[in-house]
C-alpha positions as CSV (number, residue, x, y, z in Angstrom):
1,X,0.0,0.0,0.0
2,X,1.7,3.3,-0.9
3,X,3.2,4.5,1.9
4,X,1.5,8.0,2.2
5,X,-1.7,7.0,3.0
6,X,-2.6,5.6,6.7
7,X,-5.7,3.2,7.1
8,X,-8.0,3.5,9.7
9,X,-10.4,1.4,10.9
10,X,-13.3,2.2,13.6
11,X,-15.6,-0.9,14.5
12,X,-18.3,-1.2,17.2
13,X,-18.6,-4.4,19.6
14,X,-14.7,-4.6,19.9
15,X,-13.6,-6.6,17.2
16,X,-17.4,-8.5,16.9
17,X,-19.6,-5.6,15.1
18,X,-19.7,-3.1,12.4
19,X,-16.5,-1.6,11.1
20,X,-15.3,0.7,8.6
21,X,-11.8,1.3,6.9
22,X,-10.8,4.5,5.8
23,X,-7.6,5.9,4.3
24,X,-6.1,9.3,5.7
25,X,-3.4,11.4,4.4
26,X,-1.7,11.0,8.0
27,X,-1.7,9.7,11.1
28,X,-4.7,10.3,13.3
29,X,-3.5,9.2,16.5
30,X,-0.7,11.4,17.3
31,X,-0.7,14.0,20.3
32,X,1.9,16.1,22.6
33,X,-0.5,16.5,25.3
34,X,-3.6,14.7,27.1
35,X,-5.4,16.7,29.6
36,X,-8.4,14.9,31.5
37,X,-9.8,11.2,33.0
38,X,-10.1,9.4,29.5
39,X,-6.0,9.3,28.8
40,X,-3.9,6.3,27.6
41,X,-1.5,5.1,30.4
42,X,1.3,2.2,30.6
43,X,1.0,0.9,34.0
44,X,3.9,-1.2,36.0
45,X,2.6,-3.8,37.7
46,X,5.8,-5.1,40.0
47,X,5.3,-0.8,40.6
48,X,2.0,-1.2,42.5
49,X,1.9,-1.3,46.1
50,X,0.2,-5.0,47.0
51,X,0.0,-4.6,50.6
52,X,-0.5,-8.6,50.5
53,X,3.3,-8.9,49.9
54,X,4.2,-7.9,53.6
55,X,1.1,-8.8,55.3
56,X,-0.6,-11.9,54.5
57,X,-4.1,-10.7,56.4
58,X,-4.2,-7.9,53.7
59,X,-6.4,-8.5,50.1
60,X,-5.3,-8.0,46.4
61,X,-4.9,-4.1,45.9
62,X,-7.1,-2.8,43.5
63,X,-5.6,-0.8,40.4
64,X,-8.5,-0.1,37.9
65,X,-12.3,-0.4,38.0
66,X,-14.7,0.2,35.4
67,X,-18.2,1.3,35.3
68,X,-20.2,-2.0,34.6
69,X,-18.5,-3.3,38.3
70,X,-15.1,-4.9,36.7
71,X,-12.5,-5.0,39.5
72,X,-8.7,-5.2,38.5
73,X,-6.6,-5.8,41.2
74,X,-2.4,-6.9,42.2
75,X,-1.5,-9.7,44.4
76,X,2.3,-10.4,45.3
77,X,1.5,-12.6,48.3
78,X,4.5,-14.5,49.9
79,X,2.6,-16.3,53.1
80,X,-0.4,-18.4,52.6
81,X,-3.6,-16.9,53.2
82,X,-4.7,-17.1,56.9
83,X,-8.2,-17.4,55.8
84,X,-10.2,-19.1,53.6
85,X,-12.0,-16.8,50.2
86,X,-15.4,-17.2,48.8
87,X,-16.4,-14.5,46.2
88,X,-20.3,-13.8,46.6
89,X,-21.1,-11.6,43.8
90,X,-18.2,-12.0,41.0
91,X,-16.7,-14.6,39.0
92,X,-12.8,-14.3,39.4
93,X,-9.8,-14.7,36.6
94,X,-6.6,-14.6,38.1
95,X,-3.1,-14.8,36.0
96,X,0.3,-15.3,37.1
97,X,2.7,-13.1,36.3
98,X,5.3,-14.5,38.5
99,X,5.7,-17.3,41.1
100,X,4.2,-20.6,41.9
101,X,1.2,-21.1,43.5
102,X,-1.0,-24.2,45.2
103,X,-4.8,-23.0,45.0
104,X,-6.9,-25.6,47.3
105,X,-10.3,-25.4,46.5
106,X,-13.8,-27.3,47.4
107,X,-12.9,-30.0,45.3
108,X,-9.1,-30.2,45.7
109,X,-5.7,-28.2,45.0
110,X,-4.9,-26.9,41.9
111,X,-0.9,-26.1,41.1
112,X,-0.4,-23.0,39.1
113,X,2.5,-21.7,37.4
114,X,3.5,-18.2,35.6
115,X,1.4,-17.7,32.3
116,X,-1.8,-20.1,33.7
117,X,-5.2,-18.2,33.6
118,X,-7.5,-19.3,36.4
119,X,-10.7,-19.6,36.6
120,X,-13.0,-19.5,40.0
121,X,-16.7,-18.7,39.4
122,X,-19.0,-16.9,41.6
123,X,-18.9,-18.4,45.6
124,X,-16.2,-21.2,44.6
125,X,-13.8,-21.3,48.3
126,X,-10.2,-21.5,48.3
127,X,-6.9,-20.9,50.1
128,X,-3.9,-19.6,48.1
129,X,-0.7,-21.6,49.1
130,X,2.6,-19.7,47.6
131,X,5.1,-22.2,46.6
132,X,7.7,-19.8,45.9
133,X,9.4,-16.7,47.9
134,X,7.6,-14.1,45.6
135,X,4.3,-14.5,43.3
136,X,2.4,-11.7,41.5
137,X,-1.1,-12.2,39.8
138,X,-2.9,-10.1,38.4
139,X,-7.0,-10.5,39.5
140,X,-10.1,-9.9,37.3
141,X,-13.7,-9.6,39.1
142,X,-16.4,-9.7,36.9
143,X,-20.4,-9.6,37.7
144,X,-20.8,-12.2,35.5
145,X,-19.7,-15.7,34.4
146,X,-16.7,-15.9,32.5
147,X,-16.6,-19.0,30.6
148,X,-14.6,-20.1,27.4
149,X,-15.5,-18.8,24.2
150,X,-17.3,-21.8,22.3
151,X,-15.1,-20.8,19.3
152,X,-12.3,-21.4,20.7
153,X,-12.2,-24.8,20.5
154,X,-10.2,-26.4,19.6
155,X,-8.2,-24.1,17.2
156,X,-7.5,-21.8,19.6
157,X,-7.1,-24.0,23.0
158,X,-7.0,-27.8,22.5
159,X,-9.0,-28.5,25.8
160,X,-7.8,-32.2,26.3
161,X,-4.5,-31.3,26.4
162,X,-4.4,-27.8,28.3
163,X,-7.3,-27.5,30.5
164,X,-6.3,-28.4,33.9
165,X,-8.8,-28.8,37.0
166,X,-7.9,-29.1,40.5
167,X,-6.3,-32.8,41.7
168,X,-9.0,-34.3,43.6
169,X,-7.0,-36.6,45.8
170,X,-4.7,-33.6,47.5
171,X,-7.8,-32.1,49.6
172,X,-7.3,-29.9,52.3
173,X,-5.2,-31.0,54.8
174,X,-6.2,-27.8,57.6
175,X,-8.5,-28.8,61.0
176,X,-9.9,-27.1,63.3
177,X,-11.3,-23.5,63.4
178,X,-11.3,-21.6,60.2
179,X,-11.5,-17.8,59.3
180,X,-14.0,-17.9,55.7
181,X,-14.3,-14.5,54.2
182,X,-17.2,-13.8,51.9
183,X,-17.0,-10.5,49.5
184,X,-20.1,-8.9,48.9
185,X,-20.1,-5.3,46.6
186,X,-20.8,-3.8,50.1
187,X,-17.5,-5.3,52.0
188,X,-16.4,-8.2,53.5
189,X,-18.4,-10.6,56.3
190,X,-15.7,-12.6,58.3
191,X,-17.5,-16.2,59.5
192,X,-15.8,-17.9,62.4
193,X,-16.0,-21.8,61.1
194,X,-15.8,-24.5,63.6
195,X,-14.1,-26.6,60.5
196,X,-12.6,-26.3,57.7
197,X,-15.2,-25.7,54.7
198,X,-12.9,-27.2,52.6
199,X,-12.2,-30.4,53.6
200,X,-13.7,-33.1,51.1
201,X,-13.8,-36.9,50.7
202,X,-14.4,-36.9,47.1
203,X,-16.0,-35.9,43.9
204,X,-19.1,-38.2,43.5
205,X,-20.7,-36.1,40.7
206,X,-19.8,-34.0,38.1
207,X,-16.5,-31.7,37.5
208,X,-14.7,-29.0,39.6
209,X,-15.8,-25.5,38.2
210,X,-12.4,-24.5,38.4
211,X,-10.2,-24.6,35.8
212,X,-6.5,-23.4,34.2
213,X,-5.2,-22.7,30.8
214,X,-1.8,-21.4,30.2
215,X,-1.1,-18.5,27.7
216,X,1.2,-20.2,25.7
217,X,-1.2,-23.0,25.1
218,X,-3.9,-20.6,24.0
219,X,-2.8,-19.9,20.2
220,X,-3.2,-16.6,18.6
221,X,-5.6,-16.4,15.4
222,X,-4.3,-14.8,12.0
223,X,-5.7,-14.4,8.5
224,X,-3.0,-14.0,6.0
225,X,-1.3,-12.2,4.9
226,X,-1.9,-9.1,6.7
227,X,-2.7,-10.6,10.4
228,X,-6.2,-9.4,10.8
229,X,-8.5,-9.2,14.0
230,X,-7.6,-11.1,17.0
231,X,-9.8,-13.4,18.2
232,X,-11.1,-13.6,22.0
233,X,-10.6,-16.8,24.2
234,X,-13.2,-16.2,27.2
235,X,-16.4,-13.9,27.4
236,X,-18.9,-13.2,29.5
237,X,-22.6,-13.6,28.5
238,X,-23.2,-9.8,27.5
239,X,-19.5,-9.8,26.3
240,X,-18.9,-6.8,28.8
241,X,-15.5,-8.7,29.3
242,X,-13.2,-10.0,27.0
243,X,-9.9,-12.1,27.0
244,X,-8.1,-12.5,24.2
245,X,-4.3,-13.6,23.4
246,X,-2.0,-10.8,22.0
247,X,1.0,-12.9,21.4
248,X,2.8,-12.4,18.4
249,X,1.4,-14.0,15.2
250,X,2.4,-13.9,11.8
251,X,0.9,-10.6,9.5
252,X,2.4,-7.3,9.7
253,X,1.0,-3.9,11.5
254,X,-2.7,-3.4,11.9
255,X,-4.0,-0.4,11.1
256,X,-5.3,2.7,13.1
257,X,-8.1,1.7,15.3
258,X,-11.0,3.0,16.9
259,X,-12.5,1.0,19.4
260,X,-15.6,2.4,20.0
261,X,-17.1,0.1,22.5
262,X,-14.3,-1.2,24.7
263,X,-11.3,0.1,26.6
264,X,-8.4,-2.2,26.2
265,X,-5.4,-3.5,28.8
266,X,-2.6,-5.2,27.6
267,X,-0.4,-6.9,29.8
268,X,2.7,-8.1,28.3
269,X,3.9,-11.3,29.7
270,X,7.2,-12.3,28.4
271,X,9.4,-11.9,25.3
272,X,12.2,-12.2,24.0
273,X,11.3,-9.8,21.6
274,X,9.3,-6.3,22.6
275,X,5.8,-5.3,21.8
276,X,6.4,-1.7,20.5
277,X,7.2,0.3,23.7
278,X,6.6,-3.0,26.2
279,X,9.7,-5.0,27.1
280,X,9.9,-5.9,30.4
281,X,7.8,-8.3,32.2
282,X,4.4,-7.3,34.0
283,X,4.1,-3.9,32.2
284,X,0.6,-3.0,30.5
285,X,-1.5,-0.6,29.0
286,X,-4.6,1.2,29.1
287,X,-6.4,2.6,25.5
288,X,-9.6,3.9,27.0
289,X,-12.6,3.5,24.7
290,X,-12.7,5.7,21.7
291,X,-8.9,7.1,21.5
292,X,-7.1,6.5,18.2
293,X,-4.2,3.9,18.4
294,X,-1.9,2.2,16.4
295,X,-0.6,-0.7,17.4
296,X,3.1,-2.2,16.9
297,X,4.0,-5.1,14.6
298,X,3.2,-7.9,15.6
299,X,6.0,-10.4,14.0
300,X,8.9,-9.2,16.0
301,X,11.9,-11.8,15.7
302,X,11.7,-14.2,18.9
303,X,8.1,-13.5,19.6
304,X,6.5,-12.4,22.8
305,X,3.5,-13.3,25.0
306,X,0.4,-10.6,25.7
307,X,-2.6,-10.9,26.7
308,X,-5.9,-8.5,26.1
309,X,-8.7,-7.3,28.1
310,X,-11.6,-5.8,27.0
311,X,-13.8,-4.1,29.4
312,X,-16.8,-2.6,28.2
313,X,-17.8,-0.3,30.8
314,X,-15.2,3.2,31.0
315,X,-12.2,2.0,33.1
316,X,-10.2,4.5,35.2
317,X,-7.7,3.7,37.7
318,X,-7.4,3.7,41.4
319,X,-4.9,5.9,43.0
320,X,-2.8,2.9,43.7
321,X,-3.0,2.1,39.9
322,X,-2.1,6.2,38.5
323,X,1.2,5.6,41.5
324,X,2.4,3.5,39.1
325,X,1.5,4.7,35.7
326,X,2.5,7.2,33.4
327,X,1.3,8.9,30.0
328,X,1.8,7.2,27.3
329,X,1.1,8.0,23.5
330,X,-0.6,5.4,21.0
331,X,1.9,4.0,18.2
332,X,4.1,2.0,20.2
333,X,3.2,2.6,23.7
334,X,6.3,4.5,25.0
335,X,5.7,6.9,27.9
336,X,4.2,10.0,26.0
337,X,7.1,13.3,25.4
338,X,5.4,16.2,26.4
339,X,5.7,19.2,24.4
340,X,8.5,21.8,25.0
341,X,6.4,24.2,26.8
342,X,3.6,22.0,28.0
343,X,3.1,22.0,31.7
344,X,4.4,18.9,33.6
């Protein structure tokens, strides 16, 4: 395509709906300044303060809501937690960043490793067991039920082979008294149990609820030659949230987008090779609904591992989550140069 034109495409329902591709004589996304709530941000996660990390009483810090009730929060627990967790109102995702964790569930102990997504639906109890000196997760709360996107098998995620549930023959092995915490949207009610709630002598029906997949097993979609949309791994019923792999893939840069429905967050997982301006492990982004970007190639020698969410309702981020952002303009995602004379 001759280099002096710049295609630009706008589309409604994420990457789902309508969409339209136009040319323009230059690039739209391009700004020295951002003034306001609704600006682009890279975000360091390993920056954010998880109180967790030093007190294993504390919860998961929260670094971005959105206005349809998503919580994103930071965990960098070192100390198992002294209490058992049962989420009343939201379906949780949690992905490890870093570390080794045990998670032992109602119907036995799931092992997780850096790069597994997990999955815990709505009032599903369980006790997270580091099994190395550090960890850090980043946590998703949704009002809904996340499940896997039915499209997605198997091109995208061969189930068989990389869905893991928890073992059911390592239970529980606690007694006695037991601290259950139950989050409600209007706080937490602490229960004083006279036993553990999740001891179990087996399964006798059905599957655990709970389930892993690890990025790397989740493979990116591309339509050739040019790459095309990505293509999302797990949704909720209204599609409010959205997970989709942003690994490399073969194709070359998309174009100028408009995203008119969804904010996005990228969260780069590993390389070798960068993602534009991202190159170092547990930094992200935030493209709030409606500003002009343009992402980086995709097809950098070495590859890299990413991950997408889409979050249809606004997001804006906590002050523990602006603490460790910055500005950041929309080609490659490199902290945003102010103009000379702009104030700081």
């Amino acid at each position: 395509m001759d280099e002096s034109v710049y295609p630009h495409n706008w589309s409604r329902e994420g990457f789902l709906g309508d969409f339209v591709v136009a040319l323009r004589p230059h690039p739209i996304n391009e700004y020295t300044e951002v003034v306001g709530p609704h600006a682009p941000h890279r975000i360091d996660l390993t920056a954010v303060k998880a109180v967790d990390a030093t007190d294993p009483a504390e919860l998961p810090t929260v670094f971005a809501r959105s206005r349809n009730d998503l919580v994103l929060s930071v965990s960098a627990r070192s100390e198992p937690t002294p209490f058992v967790w049962r989420n009343a109102e939201f379906d949780e995702v949690h992905f490890v960043q870093e570390g080794e964790l045990e998670y032992v569930t109602d119907w036995g102990t799931l092992a997780v490793q850096p790069g597994d997504f997990v999955f815990l639906p709505r009032a599903v109890s369980y006790r997270v067991v580091p099994a190395t000196p550090s960890t850090l997760r980043v946590i998703i709360e949704a009002p809904e039920a996340v499940s896997m996107n039915p499209q997605a098998q198997p091109g995208m995620i061969n189930a068989a082979r990389s869905v893991r549930r928890p073992d059911p023959a390592k239970v529980s092995q606690e007694s006695g008294v037991t601290t259950l915490l139950i989050r409600t949207t209007d706080g937490i009610t602490r229960f004083t149990m006279a036993n553990d709630p999740l001891a179990m002598t087996e399964i006798v029906y059905g599957q655990a609820p709970v389930w892993k997949v690890n990025l790397a097993d989740i493979q990116p979609v591309a339509y050739l030659p040019a790459g095309g949309p990505p293509s999302h791994f797990a949704e909720t019923p209204t599609k409010d949230l959205l997970l989709y792999t942003l690994s490399s893939r073969p194709g070359g840069r998309p174009p100028q987008h408009h995203n008119a429905d969804y904010d996005e967050l990228v969260f780069y997982f590993r390389g070798p090779a960068p993602y534009g301006g991202l190159d170092t492990a547990g930094s992200g982004i935030w493209i709030p609904k409606a500003v002009a970007h343009w992402g980086p190639r995709e097809d950098p020698e070495g590859g890299y591992l990413a991950w997408l969410v889409e979050s249809g309702g606004t997001i804006r981020l906590t002050p523990e989550g602006l603490a460790a952002a910055e500005l950041m303009e929309t080609s490659l995602f490199h902290p945003l140069e102010r103009a000379p004379g702009s104030d700081a």
